[in-house]
Residue, then its C-alpha position, 0 to 999 in steps of 0.5 A: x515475509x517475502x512481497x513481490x509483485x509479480x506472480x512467482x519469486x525467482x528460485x522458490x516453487x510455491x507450494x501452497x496457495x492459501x488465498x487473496x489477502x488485502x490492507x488498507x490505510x485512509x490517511x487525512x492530510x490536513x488543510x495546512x498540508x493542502x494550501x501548501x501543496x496547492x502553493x507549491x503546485x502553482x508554483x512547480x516542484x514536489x510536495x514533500x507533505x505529500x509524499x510522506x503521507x503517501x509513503x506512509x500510507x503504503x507501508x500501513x496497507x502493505x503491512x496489513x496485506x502482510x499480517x493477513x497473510x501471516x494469519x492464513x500461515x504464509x510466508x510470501x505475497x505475490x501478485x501484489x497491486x497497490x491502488x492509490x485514490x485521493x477522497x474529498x471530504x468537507x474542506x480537505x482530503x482523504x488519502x486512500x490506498x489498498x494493497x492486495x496480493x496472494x499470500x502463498x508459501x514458499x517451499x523450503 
């Protein structure tokens, strides 16, 4: 399955357009996870409890947009956009991210 953000892929003619397909993950990060990125972002540099979380997260909605995409008959996503949000919820946080795209196919 081939995912690019930009509306076409360089050296294929898209041959079919099979619709819009999505994915999305909602991911906690515990509160252990929040003091130490709330220290770490008083005190400068990156957080790495984040950073997994976040990756992780993307790569469950990508993959999701791309198994919808798979379902419809296509070999490709183009046009993809990947939303981020971060919800609160009671004493911690939620991460939030959605992935969608046009999930076409690809001529041979």
């Amino acid at each position: 399955m081939l995912i690019s953000t930009t509306d076409t892929i360089e050296g294929h003619r898209i041959a079919e357009y099979k619709g819009l397909v999505t994915g999305e993950a909602i991911l906690g990060a515990n509160i252990f996870r929040d003091i130490f990125a709330g220290i770490r972002d008083i005190v400068g540099g990156r957080s790495g409890a984040y950073e997994k979380s976040l990756k992780e997260a993307r790569e469950i909605a990508v993959e999701e947009m791309a198994a919808e995409a798979r379902k419809l008959g296509a070999n490709a996503v183009v046009g993809v956009d990947l939303d981020y949000e971060t919800v609160s919820a009671g004493s911690g946080s939620m991460l939030m991210v959605s992935a969608s795209g046009t999930a076409v196919v690809l001529a041979r």
